[in-house]
N, C-alpha and C positions, 0 to 999 in steps of 0.2 A: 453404439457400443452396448445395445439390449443384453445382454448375455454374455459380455466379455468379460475375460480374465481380468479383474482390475485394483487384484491383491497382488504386490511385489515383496515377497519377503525371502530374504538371503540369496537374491539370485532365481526364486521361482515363481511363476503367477498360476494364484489362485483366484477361483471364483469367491465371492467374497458369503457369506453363511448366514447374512441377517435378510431380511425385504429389503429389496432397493428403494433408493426417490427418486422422483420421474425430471429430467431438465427440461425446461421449458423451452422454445424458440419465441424472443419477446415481439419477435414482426407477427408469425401467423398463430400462437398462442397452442402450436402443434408442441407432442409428447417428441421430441427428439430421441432420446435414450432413457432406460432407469439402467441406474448405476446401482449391483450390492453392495451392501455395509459389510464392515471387517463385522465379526464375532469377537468376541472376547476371545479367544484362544488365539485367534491373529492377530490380535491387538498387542498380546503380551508376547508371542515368540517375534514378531517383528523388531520390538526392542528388545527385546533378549537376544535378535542378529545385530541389531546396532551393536551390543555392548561386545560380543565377542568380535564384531571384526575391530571395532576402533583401537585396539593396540597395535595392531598392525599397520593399520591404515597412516594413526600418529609416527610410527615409526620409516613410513615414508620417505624418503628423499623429497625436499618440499617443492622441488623442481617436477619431479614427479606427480606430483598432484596437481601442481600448474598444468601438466600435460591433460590430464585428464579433464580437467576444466574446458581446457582449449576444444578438446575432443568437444564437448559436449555443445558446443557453442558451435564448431563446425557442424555437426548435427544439426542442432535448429535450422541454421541457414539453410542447408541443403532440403529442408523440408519446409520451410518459412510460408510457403503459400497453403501447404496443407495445415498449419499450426493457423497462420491468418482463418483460413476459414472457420476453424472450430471454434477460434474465437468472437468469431465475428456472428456466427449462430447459436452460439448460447448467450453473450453477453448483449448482442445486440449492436454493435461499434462498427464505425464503418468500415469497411474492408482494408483501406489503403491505410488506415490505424491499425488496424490490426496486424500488418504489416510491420509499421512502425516500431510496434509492441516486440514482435520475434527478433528486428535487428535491434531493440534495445539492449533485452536480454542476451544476445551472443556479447554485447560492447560491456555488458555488466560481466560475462565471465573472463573473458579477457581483462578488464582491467582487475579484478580480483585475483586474475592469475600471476600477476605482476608483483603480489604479496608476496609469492613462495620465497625471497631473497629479504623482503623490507619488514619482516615481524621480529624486531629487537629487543635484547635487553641493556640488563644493566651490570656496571663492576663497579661496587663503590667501597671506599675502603675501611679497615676493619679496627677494632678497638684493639686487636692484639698484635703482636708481631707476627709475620709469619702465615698471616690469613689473609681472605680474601671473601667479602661480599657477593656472591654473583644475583641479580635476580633476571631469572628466567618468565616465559613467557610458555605454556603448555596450554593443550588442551583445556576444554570441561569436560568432553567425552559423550555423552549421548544427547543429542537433541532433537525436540519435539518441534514439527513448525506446522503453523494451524493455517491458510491463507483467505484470504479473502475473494471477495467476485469480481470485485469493478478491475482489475487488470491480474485477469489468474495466472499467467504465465511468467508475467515480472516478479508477479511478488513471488512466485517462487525460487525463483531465481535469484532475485535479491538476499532468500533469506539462506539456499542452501551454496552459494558461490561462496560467500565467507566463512560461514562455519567449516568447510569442507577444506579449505585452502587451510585452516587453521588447525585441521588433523580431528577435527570431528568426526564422529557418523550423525547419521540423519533417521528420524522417521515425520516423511510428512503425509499430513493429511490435508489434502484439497478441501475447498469448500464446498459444498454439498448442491450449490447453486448451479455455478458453471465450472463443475471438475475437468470437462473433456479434456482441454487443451494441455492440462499439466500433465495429466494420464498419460494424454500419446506422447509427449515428453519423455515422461521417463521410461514411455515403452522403446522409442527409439533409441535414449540411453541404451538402455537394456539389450537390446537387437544390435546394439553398436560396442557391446562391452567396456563402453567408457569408463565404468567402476567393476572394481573386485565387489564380491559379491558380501550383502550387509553391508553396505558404508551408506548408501541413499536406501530405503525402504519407504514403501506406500501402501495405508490402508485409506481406504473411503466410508463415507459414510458421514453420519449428522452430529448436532452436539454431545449423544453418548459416546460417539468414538472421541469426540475428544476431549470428556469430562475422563475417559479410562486413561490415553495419555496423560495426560497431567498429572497425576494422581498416582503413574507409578513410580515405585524407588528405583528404578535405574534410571531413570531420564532425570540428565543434569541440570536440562535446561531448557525453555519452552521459550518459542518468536512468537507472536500471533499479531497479524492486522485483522482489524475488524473494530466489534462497536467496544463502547466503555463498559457495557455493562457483563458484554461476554469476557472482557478482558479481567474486572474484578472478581469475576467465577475461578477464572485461573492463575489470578495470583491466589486467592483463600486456597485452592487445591492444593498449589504448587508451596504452600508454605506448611503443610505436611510431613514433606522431603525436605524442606529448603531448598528447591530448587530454584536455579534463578530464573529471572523473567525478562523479558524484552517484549514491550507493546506498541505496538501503534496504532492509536484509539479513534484516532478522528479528527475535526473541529465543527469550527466553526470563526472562519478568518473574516477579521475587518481588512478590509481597505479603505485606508484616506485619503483623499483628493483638496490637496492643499488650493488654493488660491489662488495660486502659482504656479505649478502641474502646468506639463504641457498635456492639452485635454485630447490631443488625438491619439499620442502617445498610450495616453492612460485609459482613454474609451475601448481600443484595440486589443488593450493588458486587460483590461476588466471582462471585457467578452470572453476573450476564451478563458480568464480564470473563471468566471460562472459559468462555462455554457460547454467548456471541454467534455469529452464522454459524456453527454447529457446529464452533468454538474454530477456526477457519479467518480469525485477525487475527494479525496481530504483533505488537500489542501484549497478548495474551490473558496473563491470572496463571498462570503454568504451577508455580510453587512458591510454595505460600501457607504461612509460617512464623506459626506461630497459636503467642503463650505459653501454657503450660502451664497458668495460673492458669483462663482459660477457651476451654483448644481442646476439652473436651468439649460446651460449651454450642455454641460457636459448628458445630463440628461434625454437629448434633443440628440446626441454625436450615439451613446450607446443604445438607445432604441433604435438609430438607423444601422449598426452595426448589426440589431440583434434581428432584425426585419430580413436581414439581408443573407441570411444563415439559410441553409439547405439541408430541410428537415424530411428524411425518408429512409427505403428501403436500405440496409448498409452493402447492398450489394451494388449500387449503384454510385456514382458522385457525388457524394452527401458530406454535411457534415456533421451531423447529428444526426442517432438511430433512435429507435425507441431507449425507453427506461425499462430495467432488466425482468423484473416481473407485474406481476397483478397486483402483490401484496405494496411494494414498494411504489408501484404506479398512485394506488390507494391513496398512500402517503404525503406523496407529490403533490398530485392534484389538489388534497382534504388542505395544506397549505396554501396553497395560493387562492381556494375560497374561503379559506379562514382569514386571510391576510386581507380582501377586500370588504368580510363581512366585518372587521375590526379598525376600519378606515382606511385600507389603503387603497391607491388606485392604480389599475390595470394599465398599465403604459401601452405595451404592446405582450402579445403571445398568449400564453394560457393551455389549456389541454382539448385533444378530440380536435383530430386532421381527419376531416370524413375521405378528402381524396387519397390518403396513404394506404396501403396493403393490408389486407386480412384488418386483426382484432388487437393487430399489436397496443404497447403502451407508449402512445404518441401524446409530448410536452414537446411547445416550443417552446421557442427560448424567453424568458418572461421579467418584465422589468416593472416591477409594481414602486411606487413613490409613497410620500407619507407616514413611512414606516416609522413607526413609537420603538422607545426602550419598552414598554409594560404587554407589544404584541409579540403573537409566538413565533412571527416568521425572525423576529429578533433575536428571541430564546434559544429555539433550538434547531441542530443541524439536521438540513432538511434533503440534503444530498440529493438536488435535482438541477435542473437550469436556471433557477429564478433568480433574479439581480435585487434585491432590495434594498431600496436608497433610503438612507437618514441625511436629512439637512443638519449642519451642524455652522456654529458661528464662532467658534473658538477653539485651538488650540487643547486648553484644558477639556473641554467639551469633548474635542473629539480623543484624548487618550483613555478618560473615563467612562466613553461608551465603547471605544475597542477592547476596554479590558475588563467590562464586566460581562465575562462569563466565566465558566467551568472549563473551558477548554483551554490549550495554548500551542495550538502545532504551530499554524503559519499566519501572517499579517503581513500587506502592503500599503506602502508609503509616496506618494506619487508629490512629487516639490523639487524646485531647484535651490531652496533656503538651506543651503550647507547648514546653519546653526541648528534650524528647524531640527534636520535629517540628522544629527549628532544629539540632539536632545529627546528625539522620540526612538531611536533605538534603543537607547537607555530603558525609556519610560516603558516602553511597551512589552508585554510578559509572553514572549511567544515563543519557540524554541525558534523557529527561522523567519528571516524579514527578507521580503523583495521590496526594495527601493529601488522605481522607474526602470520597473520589469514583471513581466506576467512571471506566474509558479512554472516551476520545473527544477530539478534538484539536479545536482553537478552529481558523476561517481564518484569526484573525491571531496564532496562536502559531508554533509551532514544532517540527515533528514532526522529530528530530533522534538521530539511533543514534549509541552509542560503542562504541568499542572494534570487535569485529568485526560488528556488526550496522551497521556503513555511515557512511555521509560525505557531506554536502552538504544533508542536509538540506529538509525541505519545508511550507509555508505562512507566512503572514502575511509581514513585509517580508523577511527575510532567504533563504524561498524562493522570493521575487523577485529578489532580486539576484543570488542566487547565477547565474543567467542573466543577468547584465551582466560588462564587466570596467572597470576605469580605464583614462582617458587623461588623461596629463598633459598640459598645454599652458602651456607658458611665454610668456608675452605681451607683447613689446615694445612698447609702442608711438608709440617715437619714435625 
């Protein structure tokens, strides 16, 4: 995409006005494309076309924008293997994932399209004769959506299906990592006249393009996934305008392996929540507190689980690619030598597969033991494959080290003690729990971070709404 139009503002593409950044390919460490940055001048007329088409677009037949939804989701399919590979060559993931990832996204806009009829309000009655309460359900009207790398195509999709079904416009800005795939996205939109022109808009570009989003007074509202600390950039900006927010920041999720826990079950659940996209989710088990009574067995079941993984080229029958870049590769690795220079031991995996392709950033899958509450692999999220086991020999034990951190997206629960499984939902501070199930979020649940892992929340009804607001209307009518 060297030199491609990859400004979409009001229906036209522009070459975008600042220096590009170059996307990496994380298998041969090869310049795929440089993408240009919006300029300021396209930053601000792109949402200045959000805001003029969005009365229009609100004014919609809401059935009508289901249409266009659907369109857009027929699209992806129709192109699903060329959307797989671009995903698959800039993030790294193996092909038949990336797959996976395109028919996600069509099932996320279809079931979003299923809103156009189920976004309600309310009549409730009134202190006078003669009146009538109504509260309605409208628009916010312009939003900003910022994405992330580890699955650039969903999260686009995840953030512009609802707002857009709920009579928003759109400007988003891809991550600056691995833009390709959302790009040709909405270039096929585009090519496919799925929307009237200004309701979706796209500039590119790095954190200035979207320290200028944030930060201007017509954008209602700004989504971003990414890290905690870009997210409290954008609420300080965003509290400016008052604009609202919606984040999803991160974690770092325990998982506890009761006593009880059927261990194949939960060895199987633990693998792919550490080891999914080469541990590159947010919701990945970053400290798996296993009781004492069987953290040697279960330990013994998830290292032969994690031996048994196929770590290579994503073009081939893999099930792990590399990790997305150099910088992040950096990160990965500098943790799991940290973690054994601090007592922990190398179960199985580690980094640098001399038989794997080119200079990619090759981590197996990595199960270190011994791990302390006072070491950093405990601390902080490391968003790569590694499994790091805490023994634990109580109950209490294990609630008080699942919940001391800063984070609260996701935590698992592996036990057949009904009481247990009723009292640690309670106890534990996390927006979502899988109990005797690896991560993966329903479309009609609710994928929802506490504490500092974010606010606002996303799928099923409530990350629909959260893209409406109330209007009251008092109704005389005599």
């Amino acid at each position: 995409m060297t030199g491609d139009k990859t400004i979409w503002i009001n229906g036209v593409w522009e070459l975008g006005s600042e220096p590009g950044l170059p996307v990496i390919n994380p298998v041969t460490e090869e310049e795929i494309s440089i993408v240009l940055s919006a300029g300021h001048d396209q930053i601000t007329r792109a949402i200045e076309a959000a805001a003029s088409a969005q009365p229009a677009w609100a004014s919609l037949e809401p059935w009508r924008r289901a249409e266009a939804l659907r369109a857009i989701g027929a699209c992806l399919l129709q192109h699903q293997q060329e959307l797989a590979n671009l995903i698959s060559l800039e993030v790294g993931k193996p092909l038949r994932k990336a797959r996976e990832d395109v028919e996600g996204a069509a099932s996320y806009l279809e079931y979003m399209a299923q809103w156009d009829r189920r976004i309600e309000g309310e009549i409730l009655p009134a202190d006078n004769r003669d009146e009538t309460i109504l509260l309605t359900r409208v628009p916010i009207g312009v939003v900003a959506a910022i994405t992330a790398w580890n699955y650039p195509l969903d999260l686009f999709i995840r953030k512009a299906a609802p707002a857009l079904i709920a009579g928003n416009t759109m400007v988003v800005k891809p991550t600056e990592v691995t833009p390709l795939a959302c790009i040709r996205a909405i270039q096929l939109i585009a090519a496919n006249d799925c929307l009237p022109a200004g309701v979706l808009n796209l500039v590119t570009g790095g954190g200035a393009v979207g320290a200028a989003l944030c930060s201007h007074s017509l954008v209602n509202m700004i989504t971003m996934t990414g890290h905690r600390d870009t997210g409290k950039r954008i609420m300080a900006a965003a509290a400016a305008n008052l604009s609202r927010v919606s984040l999803e920041l991160g974690g770092s999720a325990p998982a506890i392996i009761w006593k009880d826990a059927d261990l194949d079950l939960a060895a199987d659940a633990i693998a792919f929540a550490s080891f999914e996209n080469t541990g590159q989710v947010c919701t990945s088990s970053e400290r798996i507190l296993v009781h004492q009574d069987v953290h040697d067995d279960f330990v013994e079941r998830l290292v032969e689980r994690a031996n048994g993984m196929r770590v290579g080229n994503p073009c081939d029958d893999v099930d792990l690619g590399p990790l997305v870049n150099r910088t992040h590769f950096r990160k990965v690795t500098h943790a799991i030598d940290l973690a054994q220079t601090e007592g922990g031991a190398l179960r199985c995996g580690g980094h640098g597969i001399p038989s794997l392709p080119g200079n990619g950033y090759w981590v197996r899958p990595t199960v270190i033991t011994g791990v302390t509450q006072d070491m950093s692999l405990f601390k902080e999220e490391t968003f790569g494959p590694i499994a790091p086991i805490i023994r634990i020999a109580s109950y209490e034990e294990a609630i008080s080290l699942a919940n001391a951190t800063r984070y609260g997206l996701s935590a698992f629960l592996f036990s057949n003690d009904y009481r247990l499984i009723m009292r640690a939902q309670n106890d534990l501070r996390f927006g979502e729990i899988y109990i005797n199930r690896s991560m993966g979020e329903a479309l009609q649940g609710f994928h929802n971070g506490h504490l500092e892992s974010g606010m606002g929340g996303e799928d099923g009804k409530h990350g629909v709404l959260k893209y409406t607001q109330i209007r009251a209307v008092y109704h005389r009518y005599t």
